[in-house]
N, C-alpha and C positions, 0 to 999 in steps of 0.2 A: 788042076788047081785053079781056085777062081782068083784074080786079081781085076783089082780097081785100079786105075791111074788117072792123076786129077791133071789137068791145067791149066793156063789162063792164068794166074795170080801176075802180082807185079805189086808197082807204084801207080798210085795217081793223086791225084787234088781232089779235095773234099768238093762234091755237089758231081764227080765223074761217075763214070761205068766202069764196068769188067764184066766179063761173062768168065766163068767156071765153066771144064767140063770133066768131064768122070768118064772113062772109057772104063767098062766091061769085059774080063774075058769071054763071057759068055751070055749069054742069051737076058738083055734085061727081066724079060718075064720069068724069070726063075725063082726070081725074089718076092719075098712078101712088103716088102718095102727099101726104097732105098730115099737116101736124103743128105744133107750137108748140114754137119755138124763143124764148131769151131772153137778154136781153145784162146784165147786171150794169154797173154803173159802175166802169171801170177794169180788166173782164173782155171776153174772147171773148164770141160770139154758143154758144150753148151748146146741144143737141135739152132737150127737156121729155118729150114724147110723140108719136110719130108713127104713125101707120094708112096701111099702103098697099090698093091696089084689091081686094085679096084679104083684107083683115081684118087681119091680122097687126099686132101692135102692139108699140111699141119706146116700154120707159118708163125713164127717165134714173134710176141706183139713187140719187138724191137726195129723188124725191120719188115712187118706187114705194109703193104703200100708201096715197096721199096723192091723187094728182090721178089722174084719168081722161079718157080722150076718147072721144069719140061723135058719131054721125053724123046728120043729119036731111036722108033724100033730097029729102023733097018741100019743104023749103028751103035744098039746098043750103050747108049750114051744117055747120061741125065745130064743135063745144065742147069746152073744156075745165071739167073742174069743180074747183076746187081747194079740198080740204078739211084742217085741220089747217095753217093756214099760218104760217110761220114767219119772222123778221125775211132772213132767209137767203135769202128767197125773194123779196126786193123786187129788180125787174127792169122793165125793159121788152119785155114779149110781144108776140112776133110769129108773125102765121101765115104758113105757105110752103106750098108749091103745084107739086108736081114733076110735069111731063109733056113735051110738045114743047119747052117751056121751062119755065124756075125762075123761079116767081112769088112775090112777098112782099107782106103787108101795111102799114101806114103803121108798126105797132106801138101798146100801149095800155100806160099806165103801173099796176104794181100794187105797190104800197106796205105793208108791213108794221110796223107798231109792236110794239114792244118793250113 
């Protein structure tokens, strides 16, 4: 059974970091894509940044400039690094996981102050 586990969320002050990470049960290259999506309170589930099997990367024009994602084979691990954050940006992240099936993680809360 594949499982995702994200973490890294918390608090910080608007203009901070966080980095996200996304552990894999399994072999990140299994997937055809995987990426961090995030829901707002009282919003849709929304893309952040996504990486499929070939590199190619899809970054939401909200927070292009801002966050990146990256890969770590030999743990299975996608990150996201988020730099420059903004109250705007407080969400619950989640990682997904596309291949024979669409896999998600529990989600981690990331909080932004004003």
């Amino acid at each position: 059974q594949v499982q995702l586990v994200e973490s890294g969320g918390g608090l910080v002050q608007a203009g901070g970091s966080l980095r996200l990470s996304c552990a894999a049960s399994v072999s990140i290259w299994t997937f055809n894509d995987m990426g961090w999506y995030r829901q707002a309170p009282g919003k849709q589930h929304e893309l952040v940044v996504q990486v499929t099997y070939g590199g190619t990367i899809t970054t939401a024009d909200s927070v292009k400039g801002r966050f990146t994602i990256s890969r770590d084979n030999g743990k299975n691990t996608v990150d996201l690094q988020m730099n420059g954050l903004k109250p705007e940006d407080t969400a619950v992240y989640y990682c997904r996981a596309r291949g024979r099936m669409d896999y998600w993680g529990q989600g981690t809360q990331v909080t932004v102050s004003s």
